[in-house]
N, C-alpha and C positions, 0 to 999 in steps of 0.2 A: 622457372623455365631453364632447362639445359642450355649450353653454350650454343652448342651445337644446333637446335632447335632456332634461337633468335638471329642465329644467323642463315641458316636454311629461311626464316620466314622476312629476311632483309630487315631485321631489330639492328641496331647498331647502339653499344652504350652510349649515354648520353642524350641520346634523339627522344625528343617524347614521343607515345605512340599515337596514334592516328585517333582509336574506340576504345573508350573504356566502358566494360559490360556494366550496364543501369543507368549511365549517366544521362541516356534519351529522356529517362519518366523521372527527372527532379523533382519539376515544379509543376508536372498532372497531376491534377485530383482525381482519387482513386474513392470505389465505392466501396461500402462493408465487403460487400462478399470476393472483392479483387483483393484486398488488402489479409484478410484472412487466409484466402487461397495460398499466398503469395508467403507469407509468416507461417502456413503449416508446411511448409514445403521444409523450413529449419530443422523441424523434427521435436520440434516444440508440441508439447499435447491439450494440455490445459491454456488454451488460450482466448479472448473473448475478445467484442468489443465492450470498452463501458455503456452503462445505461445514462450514469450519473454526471459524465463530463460533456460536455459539446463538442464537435467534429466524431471522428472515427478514431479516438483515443485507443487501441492496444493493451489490454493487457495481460500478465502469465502470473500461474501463481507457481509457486515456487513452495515443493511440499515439506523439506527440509525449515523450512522458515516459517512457513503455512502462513504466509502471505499474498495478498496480490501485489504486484510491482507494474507500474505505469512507465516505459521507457522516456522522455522528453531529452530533448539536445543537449548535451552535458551533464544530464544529472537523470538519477534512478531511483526515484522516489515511490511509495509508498501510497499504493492508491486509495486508500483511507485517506490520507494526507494530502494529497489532493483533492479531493473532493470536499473535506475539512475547511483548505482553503478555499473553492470556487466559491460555498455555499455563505462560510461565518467570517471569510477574511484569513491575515497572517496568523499562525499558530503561536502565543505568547514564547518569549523567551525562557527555557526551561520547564516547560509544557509539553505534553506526550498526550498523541491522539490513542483516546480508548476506547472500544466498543464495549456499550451496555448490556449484549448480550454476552460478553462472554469471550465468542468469538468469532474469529475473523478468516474459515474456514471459505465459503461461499461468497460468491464475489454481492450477493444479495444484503451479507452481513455489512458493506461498506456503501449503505442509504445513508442520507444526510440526518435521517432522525434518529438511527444508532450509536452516531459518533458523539464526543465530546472530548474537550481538553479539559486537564487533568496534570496537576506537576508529577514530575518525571518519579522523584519518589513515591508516590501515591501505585500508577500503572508500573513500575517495575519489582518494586517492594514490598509495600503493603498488602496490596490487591491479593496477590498472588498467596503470598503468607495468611493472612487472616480466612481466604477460602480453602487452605489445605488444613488451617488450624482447625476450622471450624467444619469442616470435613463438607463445605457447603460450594454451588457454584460462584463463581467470580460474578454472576450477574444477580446475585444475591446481596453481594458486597457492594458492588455500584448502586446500586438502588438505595443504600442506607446511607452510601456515602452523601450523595445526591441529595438525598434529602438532610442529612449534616451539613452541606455546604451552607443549604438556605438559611438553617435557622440558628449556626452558632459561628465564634469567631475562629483565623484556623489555627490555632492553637488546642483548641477543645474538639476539633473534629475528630480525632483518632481517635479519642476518649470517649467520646459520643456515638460514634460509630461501633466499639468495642463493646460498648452497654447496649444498644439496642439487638446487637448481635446474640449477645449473651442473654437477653429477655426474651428473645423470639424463637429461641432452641433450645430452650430448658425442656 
């Protein structure tokens, strides 16, 4: 605000002011379609409620990242990842939430029976590498993995997953 302005409206520095705009609806419970209403007004477009979390959770996806993002008080997490946690608990240390299809385009893709955990190497490196190698989708790869996990120890999983790859697209 101009100088000139807060002192035409009797602001004086230092004075706190009387209304600050939202502060009336802190602590009301707001319904889906007020809270929506209210978050399209941002200019935000892709935005929804979750299916998968409880209360009126929020979220945007974000096309650059082709993410959905869940806002919560200090922190901007990763709506797979929460819902990861609501469902199996904390996400192990050094462990990265992956979808078994693939991907994580539709906010439908982040159901509690498409996620799993998965070390970081695996979802950032592997994954990715072995379905462009193999000119196949990444939910091709999970599924071999998947089934690598159960039945060898993980030292031989790469190796195992590599061969079943290579047997199945000859």
């Amino acid at each position: 605000m101009r100088m000139w302005l807060r002192t035409k409206k009797g602001i004086k520095k230092g004075q706190p002011l009387r209304f600050v705009c939202g502060h009336h609806r802190r602590n009301v419970p707001q319904s889906k379609e007020e809270k929506l209403k209210r978050v399209s007004k941002w200019g935000v477009t892709d935005i929804s409620i979750s299916p998968y979390l409880p209360g009126n959770k929020i979220v945007r996806y974000y096309p650059f990242q082709k993410r959905w993002y869940c806002s919560i008080v200090n922190s901007k997490k990763t709506h797979a990842k929460l819902v990861y946690e609501y469902y199996f608990g904390k996400v192990p240390d050094g462990y990265a939430i992956h979808h078994k299809s693939g991907s994580a385009e539709k906010i439908e893709d982040d159901r509690p029976d498409n996620l799993i955990a998965i070390p970081k190497i695996w979802n950032l490196h592997y994954m990715p590498y072995l379905a462009f190698g193999f000119n196949i989708p990444e939910s091709e790869v999970t599924k071999y993995y998947i089934v690598a996990v159960d039945k060898f120890p993980e030292k031989q999983i790469f190796k195992e997953v590599c061969r079943m790859l290579l047997k199945d697209n000859k």
